[in-house]
VODOLUM-736130 format. One record per residue (C-alpha): residue in one letter; x, y, z. Coordinates in pm, whole numbers. Layout:
REM VODOLUM-736130
NODE A X Y Z
...
This chain:
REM VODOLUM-736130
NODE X -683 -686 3678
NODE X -583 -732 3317
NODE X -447 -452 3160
NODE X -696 -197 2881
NODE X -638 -329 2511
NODE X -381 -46 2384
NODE X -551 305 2198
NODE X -346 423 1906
NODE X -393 600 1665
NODE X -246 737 1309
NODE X -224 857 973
NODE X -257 766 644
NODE X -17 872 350
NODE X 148 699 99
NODE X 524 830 79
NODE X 460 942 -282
NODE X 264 1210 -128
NODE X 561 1372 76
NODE X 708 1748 -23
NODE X 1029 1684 -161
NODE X 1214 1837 -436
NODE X 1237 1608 -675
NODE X 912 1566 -848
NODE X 805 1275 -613
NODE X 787 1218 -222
NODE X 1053 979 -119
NODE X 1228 783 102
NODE X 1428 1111 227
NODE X 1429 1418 446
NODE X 1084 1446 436
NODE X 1005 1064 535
NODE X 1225 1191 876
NODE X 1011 1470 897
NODE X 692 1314 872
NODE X 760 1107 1114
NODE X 900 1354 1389
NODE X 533 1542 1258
NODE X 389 1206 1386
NODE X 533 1227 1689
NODE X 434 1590 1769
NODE X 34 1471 1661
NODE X 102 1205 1974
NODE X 48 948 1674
NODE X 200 588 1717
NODE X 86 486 1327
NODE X 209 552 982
NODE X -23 340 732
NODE X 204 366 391
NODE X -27 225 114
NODE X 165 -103 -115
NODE X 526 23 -152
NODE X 571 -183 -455
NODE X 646 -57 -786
NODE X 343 148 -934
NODE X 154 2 -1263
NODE X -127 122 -1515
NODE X -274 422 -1366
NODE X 49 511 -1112
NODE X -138 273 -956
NODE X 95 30 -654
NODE X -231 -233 -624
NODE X -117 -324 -1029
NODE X 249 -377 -984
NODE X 524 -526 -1189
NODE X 625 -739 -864
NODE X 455 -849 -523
NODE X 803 -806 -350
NODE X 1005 -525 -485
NODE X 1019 -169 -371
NODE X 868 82 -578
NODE X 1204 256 -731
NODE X 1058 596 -745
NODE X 1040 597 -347
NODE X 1423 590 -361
NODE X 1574 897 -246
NODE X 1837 1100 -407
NODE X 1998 1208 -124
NODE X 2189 878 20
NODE X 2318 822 -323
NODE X 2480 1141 -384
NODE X 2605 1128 11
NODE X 2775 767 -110
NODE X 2932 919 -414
NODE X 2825 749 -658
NODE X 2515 1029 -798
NODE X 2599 1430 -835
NODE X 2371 1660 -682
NODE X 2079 1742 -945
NODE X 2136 2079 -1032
NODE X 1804 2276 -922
NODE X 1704 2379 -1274
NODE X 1670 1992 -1359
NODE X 1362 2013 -1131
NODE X 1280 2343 -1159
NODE X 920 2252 -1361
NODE X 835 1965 -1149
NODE X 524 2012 -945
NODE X 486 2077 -584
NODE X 177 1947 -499
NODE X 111 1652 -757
NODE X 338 1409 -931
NODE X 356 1427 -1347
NODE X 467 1096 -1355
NODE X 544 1128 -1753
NODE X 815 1383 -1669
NODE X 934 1313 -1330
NODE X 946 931 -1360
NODE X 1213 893 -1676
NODE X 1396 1145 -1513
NODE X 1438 960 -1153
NODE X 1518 637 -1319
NODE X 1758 842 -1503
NODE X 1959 958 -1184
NODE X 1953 571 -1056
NODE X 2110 445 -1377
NODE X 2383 696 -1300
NODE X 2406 588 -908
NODE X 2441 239 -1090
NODE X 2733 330 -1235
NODE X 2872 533 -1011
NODE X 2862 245 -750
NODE X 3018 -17 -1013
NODE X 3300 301 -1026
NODE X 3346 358 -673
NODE X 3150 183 -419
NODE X 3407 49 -139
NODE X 3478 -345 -91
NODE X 3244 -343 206
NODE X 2952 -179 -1
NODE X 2992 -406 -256
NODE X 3005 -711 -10
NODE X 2623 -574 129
NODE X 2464 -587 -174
NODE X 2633 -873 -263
NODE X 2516 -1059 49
NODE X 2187 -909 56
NODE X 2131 -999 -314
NODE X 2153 -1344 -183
NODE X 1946 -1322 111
NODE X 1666 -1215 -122
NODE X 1733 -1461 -391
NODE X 1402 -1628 -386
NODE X 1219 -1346 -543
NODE X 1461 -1098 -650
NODE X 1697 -1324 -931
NODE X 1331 -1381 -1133
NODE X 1238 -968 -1069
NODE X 1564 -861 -1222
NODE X 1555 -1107 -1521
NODE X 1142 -990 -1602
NODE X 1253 -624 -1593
NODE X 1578 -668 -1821
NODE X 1367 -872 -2009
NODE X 1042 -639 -2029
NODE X 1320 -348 -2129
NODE X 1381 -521 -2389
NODE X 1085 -607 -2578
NODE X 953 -255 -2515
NODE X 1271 -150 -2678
NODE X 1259 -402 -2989
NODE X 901 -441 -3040
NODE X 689 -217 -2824
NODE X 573 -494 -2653
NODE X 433 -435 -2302
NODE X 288 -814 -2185
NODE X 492 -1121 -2131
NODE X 331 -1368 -2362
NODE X 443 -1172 -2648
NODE X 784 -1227 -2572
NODE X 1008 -1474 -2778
NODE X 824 -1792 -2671
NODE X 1103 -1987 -2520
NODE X 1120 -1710 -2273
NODE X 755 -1678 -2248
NODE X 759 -2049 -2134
NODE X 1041 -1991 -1893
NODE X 1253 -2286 -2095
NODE X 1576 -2333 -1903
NODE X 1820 -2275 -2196
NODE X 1630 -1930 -2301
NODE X 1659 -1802 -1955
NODE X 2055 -1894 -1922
NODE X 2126 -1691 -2247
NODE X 1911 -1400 -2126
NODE X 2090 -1431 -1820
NODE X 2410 -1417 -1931
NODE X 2296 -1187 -2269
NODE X 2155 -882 -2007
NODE X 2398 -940 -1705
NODE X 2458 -603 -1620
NODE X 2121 -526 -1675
NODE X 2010 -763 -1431
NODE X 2251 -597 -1149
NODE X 2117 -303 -1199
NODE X 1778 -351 -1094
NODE X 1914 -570 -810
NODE X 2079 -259 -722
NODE X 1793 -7 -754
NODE X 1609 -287 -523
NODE X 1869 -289 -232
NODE X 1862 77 -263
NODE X 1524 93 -189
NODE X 1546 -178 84
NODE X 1849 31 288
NODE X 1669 327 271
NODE X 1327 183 389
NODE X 1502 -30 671
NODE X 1660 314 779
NODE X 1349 526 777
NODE X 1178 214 969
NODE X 1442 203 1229
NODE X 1398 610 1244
NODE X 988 588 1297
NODE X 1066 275 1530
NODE X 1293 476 1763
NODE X 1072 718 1832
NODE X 773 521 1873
NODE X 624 493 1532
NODE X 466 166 1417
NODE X 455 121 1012
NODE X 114 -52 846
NODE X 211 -198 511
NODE X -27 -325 287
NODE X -103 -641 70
NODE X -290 -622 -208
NODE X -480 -979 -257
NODE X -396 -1041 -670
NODE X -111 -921 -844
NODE X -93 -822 -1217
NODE X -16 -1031 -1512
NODE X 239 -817 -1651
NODE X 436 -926 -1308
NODE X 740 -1131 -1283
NODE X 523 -1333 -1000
NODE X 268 -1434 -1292
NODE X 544 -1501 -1531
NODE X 767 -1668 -1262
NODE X 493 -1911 -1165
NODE X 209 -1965 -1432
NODE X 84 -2245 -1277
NODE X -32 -2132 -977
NODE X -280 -1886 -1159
NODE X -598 -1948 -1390
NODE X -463 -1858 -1748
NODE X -498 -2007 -2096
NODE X -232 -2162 -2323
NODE X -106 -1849 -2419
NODE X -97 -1742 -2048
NODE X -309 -1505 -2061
NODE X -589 -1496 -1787
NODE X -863 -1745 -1832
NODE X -1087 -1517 -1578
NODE X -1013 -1202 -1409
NODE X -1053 -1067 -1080
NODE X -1270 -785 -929
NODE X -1569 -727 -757
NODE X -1973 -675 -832
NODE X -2173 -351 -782
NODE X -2106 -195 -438
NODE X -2112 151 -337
NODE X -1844 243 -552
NODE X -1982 151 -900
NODE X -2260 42 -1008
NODE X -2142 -192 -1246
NODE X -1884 -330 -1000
NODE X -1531 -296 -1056
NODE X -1305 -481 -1355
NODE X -982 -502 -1205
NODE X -849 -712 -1485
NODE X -582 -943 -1237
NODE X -511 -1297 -1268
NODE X -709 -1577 -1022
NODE X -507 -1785 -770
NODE X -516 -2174 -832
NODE X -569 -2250 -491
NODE X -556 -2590 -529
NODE X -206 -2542 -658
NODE X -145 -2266 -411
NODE X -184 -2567 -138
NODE X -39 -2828 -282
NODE X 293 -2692 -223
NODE X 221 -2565 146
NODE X 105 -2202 2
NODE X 491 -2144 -31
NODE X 454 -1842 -214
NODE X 236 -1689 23
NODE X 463 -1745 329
NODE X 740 -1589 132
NODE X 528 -1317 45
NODE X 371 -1253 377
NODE X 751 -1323 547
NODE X 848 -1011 344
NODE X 542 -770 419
NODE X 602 -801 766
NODE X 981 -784 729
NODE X 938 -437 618
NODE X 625 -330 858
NODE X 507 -383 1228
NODE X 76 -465 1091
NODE X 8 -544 701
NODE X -343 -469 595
NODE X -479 -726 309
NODE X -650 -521 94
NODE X -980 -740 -62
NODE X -969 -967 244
NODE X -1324 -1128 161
NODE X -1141 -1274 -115
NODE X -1044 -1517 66
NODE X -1348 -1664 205
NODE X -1511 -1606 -192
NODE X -1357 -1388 -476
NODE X -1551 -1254 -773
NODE X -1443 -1428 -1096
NODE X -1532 -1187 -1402
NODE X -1485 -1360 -1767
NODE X -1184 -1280 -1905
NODE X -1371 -1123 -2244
NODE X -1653 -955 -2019
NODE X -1622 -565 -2039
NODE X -1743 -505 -1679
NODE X -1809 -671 -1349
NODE X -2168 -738 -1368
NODE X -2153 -1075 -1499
NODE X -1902 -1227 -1262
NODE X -1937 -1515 -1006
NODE X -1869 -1589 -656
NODE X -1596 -1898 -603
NODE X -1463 -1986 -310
NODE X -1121 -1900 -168
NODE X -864 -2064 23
NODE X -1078 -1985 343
NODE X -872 -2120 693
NODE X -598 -2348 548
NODE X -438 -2034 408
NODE X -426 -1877 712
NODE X -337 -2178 947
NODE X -65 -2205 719
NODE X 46 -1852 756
NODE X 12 -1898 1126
NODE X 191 -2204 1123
NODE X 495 -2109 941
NODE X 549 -1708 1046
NODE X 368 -1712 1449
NODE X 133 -1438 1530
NODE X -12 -1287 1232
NODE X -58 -862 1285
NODE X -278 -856 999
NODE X -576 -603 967
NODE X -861 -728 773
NODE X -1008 -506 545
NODE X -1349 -644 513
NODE X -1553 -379 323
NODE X -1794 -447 55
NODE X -2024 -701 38
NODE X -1915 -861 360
NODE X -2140 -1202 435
NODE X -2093 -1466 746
NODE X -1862 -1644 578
NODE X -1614 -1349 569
NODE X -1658 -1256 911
NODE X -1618 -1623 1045
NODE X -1256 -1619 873
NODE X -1187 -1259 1042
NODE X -1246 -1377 1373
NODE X -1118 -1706 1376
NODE X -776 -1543 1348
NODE X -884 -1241 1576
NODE X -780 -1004 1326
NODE X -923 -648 1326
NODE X -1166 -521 1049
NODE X -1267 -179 933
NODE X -1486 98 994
NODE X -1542 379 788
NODE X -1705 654 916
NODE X -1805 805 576
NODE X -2056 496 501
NODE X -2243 534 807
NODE X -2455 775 760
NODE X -2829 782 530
NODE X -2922 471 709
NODE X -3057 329 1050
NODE X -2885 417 1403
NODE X -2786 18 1389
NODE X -2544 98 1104
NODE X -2212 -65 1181
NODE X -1972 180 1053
NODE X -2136 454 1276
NODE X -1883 506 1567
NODE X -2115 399 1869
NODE X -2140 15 1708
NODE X -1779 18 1674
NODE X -1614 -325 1740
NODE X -1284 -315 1982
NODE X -1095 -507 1750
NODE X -1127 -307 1421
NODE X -918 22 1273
NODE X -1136 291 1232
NODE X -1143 564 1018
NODE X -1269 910 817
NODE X -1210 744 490
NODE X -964 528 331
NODE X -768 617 9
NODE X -1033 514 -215
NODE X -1295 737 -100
NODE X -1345 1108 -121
NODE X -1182 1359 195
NODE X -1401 1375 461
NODE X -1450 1739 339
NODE X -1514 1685 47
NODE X -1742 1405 96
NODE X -1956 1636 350
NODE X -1956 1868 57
NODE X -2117 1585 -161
NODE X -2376 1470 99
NODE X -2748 1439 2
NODE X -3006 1640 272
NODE X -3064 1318 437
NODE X -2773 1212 456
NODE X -2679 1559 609
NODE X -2936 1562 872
NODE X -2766 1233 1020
NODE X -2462 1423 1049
NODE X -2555 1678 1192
NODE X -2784 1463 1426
NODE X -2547 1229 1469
NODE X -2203 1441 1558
NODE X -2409 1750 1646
NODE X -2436 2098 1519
NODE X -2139 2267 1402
NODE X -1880 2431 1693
NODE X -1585 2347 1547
NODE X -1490 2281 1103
NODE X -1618 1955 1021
NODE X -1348 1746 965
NODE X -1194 1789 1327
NODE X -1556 1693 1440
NODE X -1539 1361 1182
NODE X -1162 1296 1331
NODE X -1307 1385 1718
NODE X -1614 1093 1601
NODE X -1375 799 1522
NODE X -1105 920 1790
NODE X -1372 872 2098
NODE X -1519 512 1948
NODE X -1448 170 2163
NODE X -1189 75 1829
NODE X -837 17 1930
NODE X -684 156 1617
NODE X -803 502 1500
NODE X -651 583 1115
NODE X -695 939 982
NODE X -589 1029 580
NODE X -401 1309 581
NODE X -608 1509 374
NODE X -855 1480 632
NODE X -619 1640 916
NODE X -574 1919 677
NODE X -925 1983 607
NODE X -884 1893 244
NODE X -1172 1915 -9
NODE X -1174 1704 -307
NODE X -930 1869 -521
NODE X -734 1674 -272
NODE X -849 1320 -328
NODE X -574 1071 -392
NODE X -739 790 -537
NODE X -1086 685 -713
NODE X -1170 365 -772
NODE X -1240 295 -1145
NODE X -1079 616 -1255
NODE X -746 710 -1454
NODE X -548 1002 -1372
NODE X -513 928 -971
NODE X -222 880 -727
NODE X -85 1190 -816
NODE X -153 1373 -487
NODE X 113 1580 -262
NODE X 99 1815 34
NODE X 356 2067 116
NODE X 479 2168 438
NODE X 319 2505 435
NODE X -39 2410 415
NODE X 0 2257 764
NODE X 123 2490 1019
NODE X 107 2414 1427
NODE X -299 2355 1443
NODE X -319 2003 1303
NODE X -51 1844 1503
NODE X -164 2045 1827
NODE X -530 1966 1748
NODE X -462 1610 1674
NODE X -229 1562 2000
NODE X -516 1717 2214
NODE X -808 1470 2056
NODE X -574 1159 2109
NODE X -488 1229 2450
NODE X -843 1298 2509
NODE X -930 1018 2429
NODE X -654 802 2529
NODE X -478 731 2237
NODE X -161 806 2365
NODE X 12 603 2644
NODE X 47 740 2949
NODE X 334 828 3165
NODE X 423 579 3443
NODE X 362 853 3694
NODE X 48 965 3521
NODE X -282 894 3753
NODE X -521 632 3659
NODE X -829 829 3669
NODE X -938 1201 3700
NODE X -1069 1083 4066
């Protein structure tokens, strides 16, 4: 008899979000934590968010680079255990908040302590810490020499001129001419190390906290957001494999039409693929951009997947959404590709939105798992797919997502008839509502069960990390004593209960 698909289930939190006392959550002490936490819930999941460097908005789905580590993640800690930082005196982050991130104070001031670590390693890193970054450096070549350059590069125009897009830089470096980029090469050497440094940094102390969560049984899901921004050394490394003008600026943008977000859709404002040129060269990019994501998790989840079945093209010049057009992606061939070149693909498919045959034909083709959101469910007919009981096995379910509201505060928000579903649906209230939510997409047929962790804290919207559309976001952070024993005792019981945690070998196979 073949053996049950495996039940797991876990939680959602970008590390930005951990307690920590240095203005941000990072890579350190708290990252163990969290994941010994994870491990007490009976959790086998940690779904991160993009761990790329934020852009506009704090926001990591606008980033400066589709394969470098967002330097704010970086912790403190290992560099003043190397030697080469001093311990920030306490008063330095005396002011920073607990439970959000001021990113105008807190980010200078990290960036700060790793130009210091920077020097301190070019003072008195050993031979054999100098030969690992030197060797790494290497290894990640391919992206990371044309990363470095942008961001010496990008310094310095927003030094000189104020200048904060690519195309306004001298045009000879705008145009990547091979001369220009030797003199800036040799003109910002040190420069260049630096952020080559920050990177493998970041890298180390991710590979670490991985090998931490993987010891004790914890699986990491990355993320991929489909476009990239055009203030990104990607765009300005390779202009030709997106849609822009003969300045380089975008010729159309990215985003998608009215949905249940927005009524006028969403502007997102990113560059389009060329696929044509995308293909031509065996969707190299891609590979080496995929080959990365899963070098640094165990599943990636491609945010916008239907974008590659048909993405919304939005004039460059329009002010909204509404105008824009369906075109039609790379479909298969990307994915074949992908398959072809990196084996079994542990992708998860998020596939919400205006979702049409087309999508779902790609999805399952591949077998890859799509999402369920419990929060859309409800106002509708009992044939709703995102209600729990017309849950596929393949697909991650879950309260909510980072986009949407808590499942608190979303309940809070509910219209009457929407209300009367609920309470229909999960039944009247015995226990607080968002352990009845969590109990709702813990007992469904999916595999993978995914749970914010605003929504194991009973969080109301004061809470919310992210909304679509909006400025002001990513800012959120728990601490460690708003949780206390009930949510990872709570959590451990509903996951066992409904067999989301493996069982022992001597464990029977049935209550009989």
């Amino acid at each position: 008899m073949p053996a049950p698909p495996l039940r797991r289930s876990g939680i959602l939190l970008h590390p930005s979000c951990l307690p920590g006392p240095h203005g941000s959550g990072d890579l350190g002490p708290a990252s163990r934590h969290f994941v010994d936490w994870l491990v007490a819930a009976g959790q086998q999941l940690w779904q991160v968010l993009p761990l790329t460097p934020i852009g506009p908005g704090n926001s990591p789905y606008a980033s400066v680079s589709a394969f470098a580590g967002n330097p704010l993640l970086i912790a403190l800690e290992p560099l003043v255990e190397a030697g080469w930082l001093a311990p920030p005196r306490a008063e330095e982050c005396a002011d920073f908040g607990q439970d959000h991130i001021d990113f105008d104070r807190v980010t200078p001031w990290r960036m700060a302590r790793l130009r210091t670590a920077w020097q301190g390693f070019g003072a008195r890193a050993t031979a054999a810490q100098r030969e690992a970054f030197s060797r790494w450096s290497t290894g990640q070549a391919g992206w990371l020499d044309d990363y470095a350059l942008f961001m010496a590069l990008d310094a310095e125009a927003r030094a000189l001129h104020g200048q904060h897009d690519w195309t306004g830089w001298e045009p000879a470096l705008a145009s990547r001419q091979t001369a220009a980029l030797a003199q800036a090469r040799a003109r910002h050497a040190d420069e260049i190390l630096h952020w080559k440094f920050v990177q493998w940094c970041f890298d180390c102390q991710w590979t670490a906290l991985r090998s931490y969560a993987a010891e004790r049984g914890i699986g990491m899901v990355g993320d991929l957001p489909i476009f990239v921004a055009h203030h990104s050394a990607d765009c300005w490394a390779h202009p030709g494999m997106f849609w822009l003008d003969a300045r380089g600026a975008p010729a159309a943008v990215a985003g998608v039409p009215p949905d249940f977000f927005s009524a006028t859709g969403q502007h997102w404002g990113n560059p389009l693929y060329r696929w044509d040129v995308c293909a031509a060269d065996g969707y190299a990019w891609w590979l080496a951009r995929m080959r990365r994501q899963l070098a640094q998790a165990d599943m990636v989840r491609i945010d916008h997947f239907r974008g590659f079945a048909a993405y919304w093209e939005i004039p460059a010049d329009a002010p909204s959404a509404v105008h824009g057009r369906w075109r039609p992606g790379p479909g298969k061939a990307l994915f074949e590709r992908l398959q072809a070149g990196l084996g079994s693909l542990p992708i998860i498919a998020e596939d919400l939105g205006v979702i049409t045959e087309d999508v779902r034909a790609l999805r399952d083709r591949f077998s890859l798992p799509g999402m369920r959101i419990l929060q859309f469910g409800f106002g509708g007919r009992s044939d709703h797919p995102y209600l729990p009981h017309n849950y596929r096995t393949n697909s991650v379910a879950y309260t909510g997502t980072h986009d949407n509201d808590t499942v608190v505060g979303w309940w809070n928000a509910c219209s009457e008839a929407e209300r009367r579903h609920v309470l229909d649906y999960l039944g009247e209230p015995n226990e607080a509502f968002h352990w009845r939510a969590i109990r709702a997409v813990s007992a469904s047929v999916a595999d993978t069960a995914i749970f914010p962790m605003q929504d194991v804290l009973g969080l109301d919207s004061r809470h919310r990390l992210n909304t679509p559309g909006s400025v002001g976001c990513w800012t959120w952070r728990f601490r460690w004593d708003w949780v206390g024993p009930e949510p990872a005792e709570r959590l451990h019981q509903l996951t066992r209960t409904y067999g989301r945690v493996p069982l022992p070998p001597e464990a029977p196979a049935s209550y009989d």
